[in-house]
N, C-alpha and C positions, 0 to 999 in steps of 0.2 A: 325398226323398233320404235323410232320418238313416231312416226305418221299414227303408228296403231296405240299408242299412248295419247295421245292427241286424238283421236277418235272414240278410243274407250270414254276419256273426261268429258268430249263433247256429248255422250250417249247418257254418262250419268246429270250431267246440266239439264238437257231432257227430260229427265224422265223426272227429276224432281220439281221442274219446272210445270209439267204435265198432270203432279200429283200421285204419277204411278206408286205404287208401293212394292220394295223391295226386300229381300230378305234380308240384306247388309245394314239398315236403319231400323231403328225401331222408335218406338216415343216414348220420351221421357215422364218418367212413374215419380214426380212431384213430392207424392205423399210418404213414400218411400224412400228419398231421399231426403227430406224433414225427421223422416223415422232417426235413418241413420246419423246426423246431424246432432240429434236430442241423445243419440248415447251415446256418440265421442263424447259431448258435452260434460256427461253423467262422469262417462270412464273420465275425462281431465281434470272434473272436481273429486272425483272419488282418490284420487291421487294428489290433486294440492291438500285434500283435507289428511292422507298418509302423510306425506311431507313436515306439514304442519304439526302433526301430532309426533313425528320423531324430530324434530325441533324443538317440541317442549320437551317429550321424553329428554333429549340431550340436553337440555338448558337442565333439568332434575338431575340427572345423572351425574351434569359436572358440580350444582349446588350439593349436592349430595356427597360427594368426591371433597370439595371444597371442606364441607362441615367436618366427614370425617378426619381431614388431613389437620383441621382446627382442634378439633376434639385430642388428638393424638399430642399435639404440640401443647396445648394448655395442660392434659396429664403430667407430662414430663412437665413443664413450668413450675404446677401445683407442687408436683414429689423435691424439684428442686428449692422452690422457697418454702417448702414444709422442714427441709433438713438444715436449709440456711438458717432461719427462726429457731427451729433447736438445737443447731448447735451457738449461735450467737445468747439466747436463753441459758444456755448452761456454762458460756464464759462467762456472762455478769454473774452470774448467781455465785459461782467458784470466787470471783474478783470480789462478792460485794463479804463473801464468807469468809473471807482469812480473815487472821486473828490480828494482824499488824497493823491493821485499817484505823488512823485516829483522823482522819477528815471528818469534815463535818459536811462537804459538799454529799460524801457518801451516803452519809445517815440518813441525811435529807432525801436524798433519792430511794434509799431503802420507806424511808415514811408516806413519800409519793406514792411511792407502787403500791403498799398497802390500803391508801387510802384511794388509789382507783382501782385495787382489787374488792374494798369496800363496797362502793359507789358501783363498781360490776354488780355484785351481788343484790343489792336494795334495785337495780335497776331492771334485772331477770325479775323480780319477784315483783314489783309496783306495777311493771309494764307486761313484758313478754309473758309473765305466766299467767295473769288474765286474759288474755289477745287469746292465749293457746286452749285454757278451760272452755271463751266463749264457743272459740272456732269449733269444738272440741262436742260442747252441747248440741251447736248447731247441725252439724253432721248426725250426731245422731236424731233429735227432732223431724231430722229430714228423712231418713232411714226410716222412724220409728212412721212417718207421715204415708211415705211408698208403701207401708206393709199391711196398713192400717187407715187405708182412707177414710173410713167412716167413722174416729173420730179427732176430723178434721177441727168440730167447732169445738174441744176443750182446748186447740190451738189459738194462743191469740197472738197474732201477727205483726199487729200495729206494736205491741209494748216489745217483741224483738228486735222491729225497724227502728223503733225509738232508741231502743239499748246499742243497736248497733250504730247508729248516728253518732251517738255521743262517745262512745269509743275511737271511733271515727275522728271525732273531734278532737278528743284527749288525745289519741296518737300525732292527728297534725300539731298543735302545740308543743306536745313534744319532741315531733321531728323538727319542729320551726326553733325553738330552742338550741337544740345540738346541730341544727345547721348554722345557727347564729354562732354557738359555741365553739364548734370548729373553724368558722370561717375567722373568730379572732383568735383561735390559735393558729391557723395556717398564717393571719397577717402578722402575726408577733415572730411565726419562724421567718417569713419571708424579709422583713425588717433584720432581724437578725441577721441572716445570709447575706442581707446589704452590708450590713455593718463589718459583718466577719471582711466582704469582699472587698470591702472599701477599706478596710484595715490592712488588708492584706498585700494589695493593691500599692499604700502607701509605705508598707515596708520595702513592698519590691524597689518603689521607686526612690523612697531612704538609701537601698541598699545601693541602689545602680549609682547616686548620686555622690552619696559618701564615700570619704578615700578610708582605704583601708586601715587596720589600726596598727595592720605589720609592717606597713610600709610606713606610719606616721611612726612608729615607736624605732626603728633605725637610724642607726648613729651611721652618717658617712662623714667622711672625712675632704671629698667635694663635692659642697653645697650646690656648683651646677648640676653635676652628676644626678643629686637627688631632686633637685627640680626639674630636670627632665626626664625622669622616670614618671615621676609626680605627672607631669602635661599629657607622657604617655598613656599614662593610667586614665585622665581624663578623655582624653581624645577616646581612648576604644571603649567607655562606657558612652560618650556620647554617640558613638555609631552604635550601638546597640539600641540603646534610648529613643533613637531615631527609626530604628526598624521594628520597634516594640510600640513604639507610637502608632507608625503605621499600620502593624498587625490590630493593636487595639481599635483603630478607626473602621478598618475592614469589620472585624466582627459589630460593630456598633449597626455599620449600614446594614451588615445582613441581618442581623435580629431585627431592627427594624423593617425587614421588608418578609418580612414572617409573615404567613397568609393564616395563622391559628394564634388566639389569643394564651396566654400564659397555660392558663389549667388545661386548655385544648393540647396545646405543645406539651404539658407532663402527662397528658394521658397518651400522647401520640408516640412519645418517647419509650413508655411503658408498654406500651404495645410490639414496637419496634426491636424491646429486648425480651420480650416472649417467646420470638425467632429467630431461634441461633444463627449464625454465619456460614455453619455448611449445611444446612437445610436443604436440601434440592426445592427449586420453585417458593425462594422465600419471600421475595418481591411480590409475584402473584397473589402468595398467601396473606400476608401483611398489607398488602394494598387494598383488598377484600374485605377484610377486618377496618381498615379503616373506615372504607367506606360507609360499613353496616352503622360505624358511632360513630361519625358525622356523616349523615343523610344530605342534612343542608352544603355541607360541601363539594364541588363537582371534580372529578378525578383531575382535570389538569390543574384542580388549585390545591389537590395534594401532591402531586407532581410538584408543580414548583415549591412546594414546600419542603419534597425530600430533596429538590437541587438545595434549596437556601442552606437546610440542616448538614447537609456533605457539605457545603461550602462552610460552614460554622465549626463543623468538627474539624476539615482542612487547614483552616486560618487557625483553631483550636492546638492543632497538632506541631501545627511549622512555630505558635507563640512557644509552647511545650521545650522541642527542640531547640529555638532560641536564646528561651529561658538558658535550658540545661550545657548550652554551647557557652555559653556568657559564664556559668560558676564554672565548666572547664577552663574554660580561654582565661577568666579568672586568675582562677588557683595556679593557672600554669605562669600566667604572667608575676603573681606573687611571687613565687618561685625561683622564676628567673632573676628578677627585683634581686629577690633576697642574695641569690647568686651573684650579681653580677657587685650589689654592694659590697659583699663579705670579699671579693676579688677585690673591690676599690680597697679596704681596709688592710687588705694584705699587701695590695702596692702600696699604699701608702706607708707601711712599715717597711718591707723594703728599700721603699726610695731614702726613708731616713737612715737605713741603716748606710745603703750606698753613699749619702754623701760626708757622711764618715769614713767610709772607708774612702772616702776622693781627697778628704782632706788630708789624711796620711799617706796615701799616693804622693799630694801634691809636695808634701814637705819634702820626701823622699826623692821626688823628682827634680827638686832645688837643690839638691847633693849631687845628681849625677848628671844635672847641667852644667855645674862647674866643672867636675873630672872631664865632660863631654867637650866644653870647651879650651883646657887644657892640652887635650889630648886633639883638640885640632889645629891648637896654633903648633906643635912638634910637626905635624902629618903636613900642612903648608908650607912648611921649610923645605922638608922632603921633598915635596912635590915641587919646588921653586928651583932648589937644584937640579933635578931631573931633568926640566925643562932645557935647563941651561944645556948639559948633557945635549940632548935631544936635539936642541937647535945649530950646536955645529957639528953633529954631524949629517944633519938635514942637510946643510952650504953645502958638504961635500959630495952628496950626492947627487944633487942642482949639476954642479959645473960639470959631472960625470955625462949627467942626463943630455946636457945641452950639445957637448962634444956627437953623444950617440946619434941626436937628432937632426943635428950638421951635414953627420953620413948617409943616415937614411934619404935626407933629402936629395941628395946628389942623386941616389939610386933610384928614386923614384920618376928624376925628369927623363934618363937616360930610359928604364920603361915606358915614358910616357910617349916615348920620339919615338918607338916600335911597336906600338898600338896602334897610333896615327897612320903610320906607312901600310898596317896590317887590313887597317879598316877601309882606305883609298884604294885598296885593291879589291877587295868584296864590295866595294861600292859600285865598279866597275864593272865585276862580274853581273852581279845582277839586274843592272841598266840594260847590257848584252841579251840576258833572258827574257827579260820585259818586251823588250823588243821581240825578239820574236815569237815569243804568245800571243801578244797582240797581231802581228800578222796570219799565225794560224786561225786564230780566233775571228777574225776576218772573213778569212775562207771559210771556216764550217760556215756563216751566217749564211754566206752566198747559195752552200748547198744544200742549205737547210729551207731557204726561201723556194729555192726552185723546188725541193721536193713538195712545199708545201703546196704550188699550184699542182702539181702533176696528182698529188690527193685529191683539190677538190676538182677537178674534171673526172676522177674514179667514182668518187661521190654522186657526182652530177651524173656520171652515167650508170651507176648504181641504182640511183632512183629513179631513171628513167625506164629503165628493165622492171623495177619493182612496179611501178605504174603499169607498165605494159602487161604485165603478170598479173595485175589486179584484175581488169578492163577486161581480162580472156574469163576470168573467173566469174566475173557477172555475167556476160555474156551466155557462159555455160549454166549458170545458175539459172537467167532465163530459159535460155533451152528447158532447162531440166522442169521451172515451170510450166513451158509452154508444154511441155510431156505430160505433165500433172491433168492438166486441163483436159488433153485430149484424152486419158486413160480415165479421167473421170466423164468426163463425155460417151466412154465405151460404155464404163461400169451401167449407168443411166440408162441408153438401151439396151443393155442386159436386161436390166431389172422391168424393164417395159415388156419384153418380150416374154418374161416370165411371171408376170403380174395378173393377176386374176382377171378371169371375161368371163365369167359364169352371168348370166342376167339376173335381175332380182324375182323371184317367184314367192311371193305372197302367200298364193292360195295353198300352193303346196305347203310352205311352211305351218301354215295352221291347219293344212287338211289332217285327217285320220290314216295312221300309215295301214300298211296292207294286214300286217300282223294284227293291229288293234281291230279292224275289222274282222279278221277271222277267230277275234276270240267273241267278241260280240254280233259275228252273224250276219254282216252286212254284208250282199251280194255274193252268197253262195250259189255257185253254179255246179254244173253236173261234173264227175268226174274225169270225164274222156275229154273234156276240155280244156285245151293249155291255158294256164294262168299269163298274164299279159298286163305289161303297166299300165296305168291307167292316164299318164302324165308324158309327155314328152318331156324329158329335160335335157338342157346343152349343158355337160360337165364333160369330163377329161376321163378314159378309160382308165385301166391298170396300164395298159404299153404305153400310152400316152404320156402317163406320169412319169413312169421308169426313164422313158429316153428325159422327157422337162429334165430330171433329177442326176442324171446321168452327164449330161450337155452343159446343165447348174456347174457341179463338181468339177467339172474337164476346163471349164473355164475361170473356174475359183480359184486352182491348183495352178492353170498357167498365170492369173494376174500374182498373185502371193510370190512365184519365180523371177516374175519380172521386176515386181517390189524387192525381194530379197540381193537379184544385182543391183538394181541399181543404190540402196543402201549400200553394198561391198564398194560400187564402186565410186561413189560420194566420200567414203570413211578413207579410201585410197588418196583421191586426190586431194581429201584435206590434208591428210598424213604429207606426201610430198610437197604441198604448199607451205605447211608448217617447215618443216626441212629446207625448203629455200628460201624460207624468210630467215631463217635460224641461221642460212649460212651467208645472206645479204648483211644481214646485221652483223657478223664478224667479221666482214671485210671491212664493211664502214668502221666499226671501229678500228681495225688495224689501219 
């Protein structure tokens, strides 16, 4: 197969070498492949321009999305500060309407509103309802103009440009005005809310600093007592003081580091509470919004701005808590104060009363020290005779004792002198037994040494059998290789003997067999004539193959028997090799 592979390739090298033309090449159609080129091209822009265009459709879709979700949240905004306004409108108005009202701060607020519900009115009617009459004209001029081209020139244009200029005019003046005018009303509240805060500020820190007035107005009755309540009181407003310090310096740097000036921060705040807290997507939404009213700002520098403001409210919350921990801890401490005085005040009357009652103890107790001591010079008399008593007949029982232990003594040498004699003879005994364990003891060693040579010569000729035992086993292991060898050496010319010898035949292989010719006609001859190969070939009959396959088998069946003993008989001799090590090693060790 590789020669006619190698032949074929050298034919086609040939021929294209030669220029021949074949049916398997063709030439390549340039213009036609240009063709196709220029409408893949078409089809990949005609799809980044779909793309494209459903990228904007989705950028619409979600601005679309976006506005509506805006639109929904500023409704509900609008309905809730419409009902806040009226009903805040209808407290004052109840508040400013009772009859028991004699302030004067009220009146004055009542005269205020009137007089910018005044200045309301005159200000509809000066400004806004001109703005609205012109506008109003114009619309229709303009109308009356589209219906009515033709007459255009009893329009005269210039004196409405002009009228409109100066309206124009007059509205900026008066928006420049009321922008003036708000802006020094917003700086007179803003001053204010300093002042308020700065007052506010200085009560806190009046209140933290000054001592209480329940604690200054208590009577204790010790004056340390109450100066150390007094230092304790100071001491826990100064740790307050100090973390209230602290908190206020935090907020100082974070408002400083606000990336939006004042008015920007109260519109940004204003926006922020448009969007309630369980809004789904409130963030998104609000960030959005921010964006649209400050343009000039880029998202990460509203970013850090909503960190700084949660950091502001954070510090905001923990001063809150602070605060409100300090008036509990406070009051509680008050409390205690007071407790623990009103306690001092009641010991102290106690103690007075006690040492009243000590001194009439004490007088009473100077009465019944003399009965006490009375009554113990009788009781020392007593006890003097007693003794007396007591000490002779102590004598008498001395001399008693002394007699007793005269006797005992005797008794004691007399056992001592048949101890002596008892122990000289168990001393004796067992010198006798010493002796001769020691001599036994002797003799085991003796036959204990000799057994121990008579072991290792077992030993030693234990292992020499074991060796010998080993040496037979390799031995036999070679054999049993040198058997390998040879029965692979059989196997080998087996396989030689039954290995293919057919010749290589080329031609035959690619000639046309007998059947393809007699269906296409090639070398039809006459009837009455026997058909006859046209090829000699050397292959192997049917009998030929039968016996090969036959002789194969007979000899596959005997090598597998003679593998299957001598496996048996390999598993055997290891079995009793095992066995006489197993029973080597239990001698040795016995």
């Amino acid at each position: 197969m590789t020669n006619q592979r190698n032949d074929s390739s050298g034919n086609l090298v040939l021929c294209m070498k030669n220029e021949i033309r074949s049916t398997k090449y063709k030439p390549v159609d340039y213009q036609q492949l240009h063709a196709l080129t220029e409408a893949k091209k078409l089809a990949s822009a005609s799809a980044e321009l779909k793309i494209r265009k459903a990228v904007q459709t989705s950028k619409i879709s979600k601005e679309q999305t976006l506005i509506k979700q805006h639109k929904q949240v500023w409704w509900q905004e609008h309905q809730r500060l419409n009902e806040v306004r009226c009903k805040i409108e209808s407290e004052i108005k109840s508040f400013l309407n009772e009859e028991n009202i004699g302030n004067e701060c009220l009146s004055d607020l009542m005269n205020f509103e009137q007089e910018l519900s005044e200045q309301g009115c005159a200000y509809l009617k000066n400004v806004i309802d001109p703005i609205q009459q012109l506008r109003a004209d114009l619309k229709y001029r303009q109308c009356h103009i589209s219906q009515h081209p033709h007459s255009h020139s009893e329009f005269n244009s210039v004196k409405v440009l002009e009228e409109v200029d100066f309206v124009k005019k007059q509205l900026k003046a008066v928006f420049e005005s009321l922008k003036l005018e708000q802006q020094k009303i917003e700086n007179s509240i803003s001053d204010w809310s300093v002042k308020i805060a700065d007052h506010s500020s200085e009560e806190r820190s009046n209140l933290l600093s000054e001592l209480p007035i329940e604690l200054e107005a208590l009577e204790c009755p010790y004056p340390d007592l109450k100066s150390s309540i007094l230092n304790g009181f100071r001491d826990f407003t100064e740790k307050y003081q100090k973390k209230l310090q602290v908190l206020d310096q935090q907020l100082e740097d974070i408002y400083r580091n606000y990336q939006l000036s004042d008015e920007d921060h109260w519109l940004y705040q204003a926006i922020l509470d448009q969007y309630p807290g369980n809004l789904c997507g409130r963030r998104t939404l609000y960030l959005d919004m921010l964006q649209r009213y400050f343009p000039h700002k880029s998202r990460h520098d509203l970013v850090e701005h909503e960190k700084y403001c949660d950091q502001y409210r954070f510090a905001k919350e923990q001063r809150k808590i602070l605060m409100s921990n300090w008036h509990k801890n406070r009051r509680d401490f008050i409390q205690k104060a007071v407790l623990t005085l009103a306690e001092a005040c009641t010991a102290h009357e106690m103690e007075s009363m006690l040492a009243k009652d000590r001194k009439k103890q004490q007088e009473v107790c100077a009465d019944l020290k003399a009965k006490v001591l009375q009554w113990r010079a009788h009781q020392e008399e007593v006890a003097r005779l007693e003794m007396e008593i007591s000490a002779r007949r102590r004598e008498k029982e001395e001399e008693k004792e002394k007699l007793w232990k005269k006797k005992e003594l005797l008794q004691r040498e007399e056992k001592k002198k048949k101890i002596r004699q008892y122990w000289a003879k168990k001393e004796q005994k067992w010198q006798e037994m010493e002796m001769r364990d020691l001599q036994r003891l002797e003799e085991l060693k003796k036959l204990m040494a000799e057994q121990s040579v008579k072991d290792r010569e077992r030993v030693k000729y234990r292992q020499e059998v074991l060796e010998k035992r080993l040496m037979e086993k390799k031995e036999v292991a070679l054999q049993e290789a040198l058997e390998e060898e040879e029965r692979e050496r059989r196997l080998e010319a087996l396989r030689k003997q039954v290995a293919i010898v057919a010749q290589f035949d080329p031609v035959r292989m690619m000639s046309d067999t007998m059947a393809s010719k007699a269906r296409m006609g090639i070398g039809i001859e006459e009837e009455f004539i026997l058909q006859k190969p046209l090829f000699t070939l050397n292959t192997y009959n049917e009998q030929q193959v039968i016996m090969k396959i036959s002789t194969i088998d007979a000899k596959a069946v005997i090598m597998l028997r003679t593998v299957e003993v001598c496996v048996w008989f390999t598993n055997y001799f290891q079995y009793l090799h095992l066995n006489n090590m197993h029973i080597s090693i239990i001698f040795i060790s016995i």
